[in-house]
Structure formats: C-alpha cells, structure tokens
TORLO-80949 format. One record per residue (C-alpha): residue in one letter; x, y, z. Coordinates in steps of 0.25 Angstrom, whole numbers, padded with zeros to 4 digits. Example, Ala and Ser with C-alpha at 12.3 -4.5 7.8 and 13.67 -1.06 7.14 Angstrom:
! residues 2
  aa     xx     yy     zz
   A   0049  -0018   0031
   S   0055  -0004   0029
//
This chain:
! residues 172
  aa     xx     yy     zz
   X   0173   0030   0059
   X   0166   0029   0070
   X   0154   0037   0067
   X   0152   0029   0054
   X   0151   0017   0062
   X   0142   0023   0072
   X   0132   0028   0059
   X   0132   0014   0052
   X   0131   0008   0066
   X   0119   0016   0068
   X   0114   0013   0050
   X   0114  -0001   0055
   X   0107  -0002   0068
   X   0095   0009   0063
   X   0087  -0003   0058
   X   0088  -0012   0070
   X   0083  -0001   0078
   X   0067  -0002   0080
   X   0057   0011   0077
   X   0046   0010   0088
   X   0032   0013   0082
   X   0035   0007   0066
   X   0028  -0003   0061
   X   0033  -0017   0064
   X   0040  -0024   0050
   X   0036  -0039   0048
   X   0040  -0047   0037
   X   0030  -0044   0026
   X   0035  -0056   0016
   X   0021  -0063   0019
   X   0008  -0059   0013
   X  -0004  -0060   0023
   X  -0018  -0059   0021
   X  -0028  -0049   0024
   X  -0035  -0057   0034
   X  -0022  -0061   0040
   X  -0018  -0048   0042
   X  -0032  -0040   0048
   X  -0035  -0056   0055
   X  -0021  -0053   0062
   X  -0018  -0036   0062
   X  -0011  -0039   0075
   X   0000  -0049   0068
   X   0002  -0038   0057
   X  -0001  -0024   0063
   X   0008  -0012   0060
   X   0016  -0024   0054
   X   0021  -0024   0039
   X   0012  -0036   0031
   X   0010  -0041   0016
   X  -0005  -0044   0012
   X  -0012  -0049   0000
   X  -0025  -0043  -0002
   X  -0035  -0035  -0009
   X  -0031  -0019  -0011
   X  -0046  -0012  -0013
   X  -0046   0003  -0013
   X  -0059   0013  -0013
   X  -0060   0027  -0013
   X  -0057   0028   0002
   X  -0048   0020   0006
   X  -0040   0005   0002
   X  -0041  -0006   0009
   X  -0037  -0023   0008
   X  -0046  -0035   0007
   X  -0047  -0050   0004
   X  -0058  -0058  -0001
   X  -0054  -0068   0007
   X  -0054  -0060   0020
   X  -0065  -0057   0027
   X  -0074  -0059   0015
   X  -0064  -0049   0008
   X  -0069  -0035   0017
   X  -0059  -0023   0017
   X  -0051  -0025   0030
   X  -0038  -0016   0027
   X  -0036  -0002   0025
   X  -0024   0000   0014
   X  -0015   0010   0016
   X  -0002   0016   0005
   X   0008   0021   0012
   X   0015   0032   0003
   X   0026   0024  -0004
   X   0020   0010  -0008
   X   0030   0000  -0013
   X   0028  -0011  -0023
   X   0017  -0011  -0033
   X   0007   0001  -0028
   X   0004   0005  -0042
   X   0000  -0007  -0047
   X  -0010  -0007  -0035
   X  -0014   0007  -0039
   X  -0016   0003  -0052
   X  -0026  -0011  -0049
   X  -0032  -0004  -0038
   X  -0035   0009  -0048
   X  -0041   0001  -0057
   X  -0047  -0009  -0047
   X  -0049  -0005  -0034
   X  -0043  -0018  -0028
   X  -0032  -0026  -0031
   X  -0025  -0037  -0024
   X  -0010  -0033  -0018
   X  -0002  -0037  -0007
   X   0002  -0026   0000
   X   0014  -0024   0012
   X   0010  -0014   0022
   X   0009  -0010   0037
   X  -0005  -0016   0042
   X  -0011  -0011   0053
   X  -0024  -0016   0062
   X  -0034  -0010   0071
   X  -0025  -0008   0081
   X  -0030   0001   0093
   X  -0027   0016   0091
   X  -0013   0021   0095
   X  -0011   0035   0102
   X  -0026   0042   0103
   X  -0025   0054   0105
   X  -0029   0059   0120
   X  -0034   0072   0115
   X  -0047   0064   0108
   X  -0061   0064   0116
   X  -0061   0050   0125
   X  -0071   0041   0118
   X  -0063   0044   0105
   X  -0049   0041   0111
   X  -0057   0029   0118
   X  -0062   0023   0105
   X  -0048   0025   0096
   X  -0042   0019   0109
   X  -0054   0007   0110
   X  -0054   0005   0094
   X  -0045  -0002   0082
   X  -0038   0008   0072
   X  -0046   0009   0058
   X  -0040   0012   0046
   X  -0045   0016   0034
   X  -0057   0027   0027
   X  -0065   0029   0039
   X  -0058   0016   0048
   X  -0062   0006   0039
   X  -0053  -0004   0041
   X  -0046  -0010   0053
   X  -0032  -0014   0046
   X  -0025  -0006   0037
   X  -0013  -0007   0029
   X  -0003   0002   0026
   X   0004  -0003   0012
   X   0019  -0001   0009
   X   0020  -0010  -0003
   X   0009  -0015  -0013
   X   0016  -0031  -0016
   X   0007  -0034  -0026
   X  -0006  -0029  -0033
   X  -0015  -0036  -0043
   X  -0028  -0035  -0047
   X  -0040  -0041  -0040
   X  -0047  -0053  -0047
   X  -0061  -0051  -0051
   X  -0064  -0064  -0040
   X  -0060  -0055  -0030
   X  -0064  -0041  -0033
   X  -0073  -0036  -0021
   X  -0088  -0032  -0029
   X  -0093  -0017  -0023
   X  -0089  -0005  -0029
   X  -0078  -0001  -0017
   X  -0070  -0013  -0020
   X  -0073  -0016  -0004
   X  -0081  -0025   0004
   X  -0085  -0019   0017
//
C-alpha cells in the first residue's frame, strides 16, 4: 500500500517539476503578426506563438512573409518538425500547387540570439566572430528568425491581390 502511494505521489508531482534547458510554454490562444513577432523576438524567443502569415516555399528552403510587413520581404525561416499536427496536407496540397499559401501556424520561434556553447577548439577570429555575431537560420543564413512549426492551424490559398510577382515566390 505504501509503495502505491509513493508511485502516484510521484505520477502527480512529475509535472509540477521544471526541465532546465526546454523551451518555455506561453499560452498560444492569440494569433500575432509577423511584424509583432521579428519587431519583438525578445518577447517571444524560444517561446511557443500563433502567427498569421504568408507560407512561401522555393527550392531551398521555406520561409514566412506579409505584405504588409516590411513591404512583404522574407523575414522567417520555416521549419517542420517531424509530426506536424492539424491540417499539414492541406498546406502541402496549396503550396504544391502554388508555392504560397496563407496559414497560421503554432511553432517554437526563435531570434538572432548570440551563439550558445562555441566551441574552444575553433581558431579565435572564428570563435570570436560566432561569439560577436546573431544566430542565422536558413540555406546559407538567410534569415534572422526562424520557426520551428508543430501544427499548421489554418491553410488557404493566396488571393491573386496578394501573390508576390517573381518567379521564386519571394521578395528579397
């Protein structure tokens, strides 16, 4: 009897007790904007958000816009985790088709933090400049924000009004 009590004593303390180093959880119930978010990546970093935007994928790589951010440039590197949830093949579908779509995605966002852990063993004006420099995420560091999507909300189609005009489907 007692070592039943001692394992659902232990059951129903497990989640009160904090993991070091795991991303922080937020309520995600409110949708923010692109510009909120990159205009504010301190509020949000490592954190779990909710964002309306434009999905655009190339051959390289996927990344999130807003016409009316920024006059609508590419400002976050999309990234799937393995097991997205909610309506991922629908996104699949439009995005196939059209190379954009508009969704809103929940995800861990992350900013241009400083570099974490360089590694000694790198000549000094390398370990210097990670130590000096933001993180950039990305093909070839294009971005300085990314997200990492756990569960596509929403995905509709773009509206003509607001499809991007070069052949990428980006504006750089």
């Amino acid at each position: 009897m007692k070592r039943l009590l001692a394992l659902i004593t232990v059951a129903l303390s497990l989640p009160l007790i904090g993991t070091h180093g795991v991303v922080a959880q937020k309520p995600t119930s409110r949708v923010l904007s692109l510009c909120t978010l990159v205009n504010n990546w301190q509020d949000y970093n490592r954190q779990k958000v909710r964002v309306r935007v434009i999905l655009g994928a190339g051959a390289e790589q996927t990344w999130l816009y807003d016409p009316m951010c920024r006059n609508g440039e590419a400002l976050t590197h999309v990234s799937f985790r393995q097991h997205v949830e909610g309506d991922a093949k629908r996104l699949d579908r439009i995005v196939a088709k059209d190379r954009q779509a508009w969704v809103i995605l929940e995800g861990v966002f992350y900013g241009p933090e400083p570099y974490r852990n360089v590694d000694p063993q790198l000549p000094s004006s390398i370990r210097e400049r990670l130590i000096n420099s933001p993180r950039r995420y990305g093909h070839m560091d294009s971005f300085e924000t990314m997200i990492e999507v756990t569960r596509v909300i929403k995905a509709t189609e773009v509206p003509t009004q607001d499809m991007v005009k070069n052949s990428e489907g980006c504006r750089w």
